[in-house]
VOBA-1610 file (N, C-alpha, C; in pm, whole numbers, padded with zeros to 5 digits, always signed):
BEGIN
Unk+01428+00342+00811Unk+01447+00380+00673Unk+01571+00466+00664Unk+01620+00453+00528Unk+01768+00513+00545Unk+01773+00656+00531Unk+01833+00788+00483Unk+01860+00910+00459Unk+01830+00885+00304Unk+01844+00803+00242Unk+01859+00828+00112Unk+01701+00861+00032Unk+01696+00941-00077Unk+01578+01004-00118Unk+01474+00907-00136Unk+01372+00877-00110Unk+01242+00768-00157Unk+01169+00844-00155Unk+01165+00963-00285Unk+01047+01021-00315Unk+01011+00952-00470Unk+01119+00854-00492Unk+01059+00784-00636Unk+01095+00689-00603Unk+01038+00595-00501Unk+01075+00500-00453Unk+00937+00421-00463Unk+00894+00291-00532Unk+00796+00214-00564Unk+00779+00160-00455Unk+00705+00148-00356Unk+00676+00001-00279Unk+00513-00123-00317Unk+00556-00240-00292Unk+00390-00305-00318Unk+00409-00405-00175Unk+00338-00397-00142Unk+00309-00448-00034Unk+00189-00542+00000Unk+00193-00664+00008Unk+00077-00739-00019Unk-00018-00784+00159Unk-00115-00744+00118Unk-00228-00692+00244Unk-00218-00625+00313Unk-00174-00507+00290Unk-00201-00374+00320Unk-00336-00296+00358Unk-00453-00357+00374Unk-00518-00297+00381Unk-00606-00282+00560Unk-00508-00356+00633Unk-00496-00357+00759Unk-00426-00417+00835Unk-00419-00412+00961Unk-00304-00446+01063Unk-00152-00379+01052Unk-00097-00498+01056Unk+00060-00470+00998Unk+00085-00434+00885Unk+00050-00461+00722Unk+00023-00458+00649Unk-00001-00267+00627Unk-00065-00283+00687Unk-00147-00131+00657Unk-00026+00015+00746Unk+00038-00081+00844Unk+00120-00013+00928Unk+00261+00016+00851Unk+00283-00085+00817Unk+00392-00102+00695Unk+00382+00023+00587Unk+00250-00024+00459Unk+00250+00129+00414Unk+00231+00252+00472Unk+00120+00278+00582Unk+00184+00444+00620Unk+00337+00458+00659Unk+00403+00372+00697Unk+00561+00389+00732Unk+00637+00448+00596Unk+00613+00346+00494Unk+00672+00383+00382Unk+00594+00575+00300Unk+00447+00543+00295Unk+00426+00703+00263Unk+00481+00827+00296Unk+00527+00814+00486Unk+00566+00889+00508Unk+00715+00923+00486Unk+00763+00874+00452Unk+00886+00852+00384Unk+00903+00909+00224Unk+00816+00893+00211Unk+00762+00994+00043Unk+00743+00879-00066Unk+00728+00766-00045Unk+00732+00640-00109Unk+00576+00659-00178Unk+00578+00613-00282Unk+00440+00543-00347Unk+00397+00423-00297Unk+00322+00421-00305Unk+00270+00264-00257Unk+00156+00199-00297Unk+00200+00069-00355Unk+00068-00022-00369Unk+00058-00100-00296Unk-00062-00154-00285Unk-00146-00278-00173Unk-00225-00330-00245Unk-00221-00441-00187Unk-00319-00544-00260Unk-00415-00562-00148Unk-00553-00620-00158Unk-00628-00676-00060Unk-00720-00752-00140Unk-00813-00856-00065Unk-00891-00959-00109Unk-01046-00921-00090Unk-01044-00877+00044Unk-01178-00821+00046Unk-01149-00692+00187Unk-01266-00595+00151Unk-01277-00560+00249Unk-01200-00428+00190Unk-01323-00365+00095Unk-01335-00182+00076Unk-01321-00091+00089Unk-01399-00108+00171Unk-01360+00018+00320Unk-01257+00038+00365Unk-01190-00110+00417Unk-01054-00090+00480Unk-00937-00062+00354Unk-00958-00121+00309Unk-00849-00039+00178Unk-00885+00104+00136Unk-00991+00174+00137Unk-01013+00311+00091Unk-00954+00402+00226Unk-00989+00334+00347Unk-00880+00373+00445Unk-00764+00370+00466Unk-00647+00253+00415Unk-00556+00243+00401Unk-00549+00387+00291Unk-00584+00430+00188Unk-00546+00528+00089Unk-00550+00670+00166Unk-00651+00663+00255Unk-00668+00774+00316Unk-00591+00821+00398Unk-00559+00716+00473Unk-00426+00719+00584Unk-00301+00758+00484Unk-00294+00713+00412Unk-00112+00714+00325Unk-00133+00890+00233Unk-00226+00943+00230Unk-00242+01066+00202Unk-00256+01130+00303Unk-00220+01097+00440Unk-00285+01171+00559Unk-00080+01146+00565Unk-00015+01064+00520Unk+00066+01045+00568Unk+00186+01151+00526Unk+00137+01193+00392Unk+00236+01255+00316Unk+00262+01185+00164Unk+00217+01030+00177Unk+00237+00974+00074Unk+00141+00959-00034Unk+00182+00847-00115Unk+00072+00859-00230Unk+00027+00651-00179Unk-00085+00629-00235Unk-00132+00491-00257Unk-00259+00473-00292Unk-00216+00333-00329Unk-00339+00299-00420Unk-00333+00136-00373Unk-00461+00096-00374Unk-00529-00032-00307Unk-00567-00112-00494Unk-00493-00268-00422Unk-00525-00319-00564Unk-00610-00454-00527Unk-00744-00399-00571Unk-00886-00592-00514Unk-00776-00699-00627Unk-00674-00780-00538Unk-00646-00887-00663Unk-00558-01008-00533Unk-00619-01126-00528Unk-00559-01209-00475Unk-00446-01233-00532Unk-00297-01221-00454Unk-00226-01268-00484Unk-00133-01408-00497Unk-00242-01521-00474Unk-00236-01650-00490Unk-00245-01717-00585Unk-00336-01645-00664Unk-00410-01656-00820Unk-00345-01553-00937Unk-00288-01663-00996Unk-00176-01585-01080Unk-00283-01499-01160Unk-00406-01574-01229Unk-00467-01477-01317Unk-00517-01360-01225Unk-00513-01358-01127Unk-00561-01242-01076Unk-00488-01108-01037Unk-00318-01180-01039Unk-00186-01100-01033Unk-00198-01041-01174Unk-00194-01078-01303Unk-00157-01098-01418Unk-00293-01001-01485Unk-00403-00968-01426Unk-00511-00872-01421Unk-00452-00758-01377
//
């Protein structure tokens, strides 16, 4: 990540709510980034992903919406 400020820096990041995904946003939180995630299933692991990115320094928020399904983007 560069020197330059990303404390108002948006990220969305789609399946975030584990693995790489999830590794990806704490990278960016700690960086001072906001961050959204999407996930399909699986609660827990996204309320962990939030937990981690506040453990990180950052801010995030987990979004239940397949992003395959436009009406579900468009929700």
């Amino acid at each position: 990540m560069s020197d330059e400020n990303t404390s108002s820096r948006i990220v969305v990041v789609t399946g975030g709510s584990r693995g790489i995904g999830r590794a990806i946003c704490e990278a960016f939180a700690a960086n001072g980034c906001r961050v959204y995630f999407n996930f399909v299933t699986g609660d827990e692991a996204a309320a962990e992903t939030e937990s981690r990115l506040k453990t990180a320094g950052g801010q995030g928020v987990g979004i239940n919406a397949d992003v395959s399904q436009e009406k579900a983007v468009q929700a």
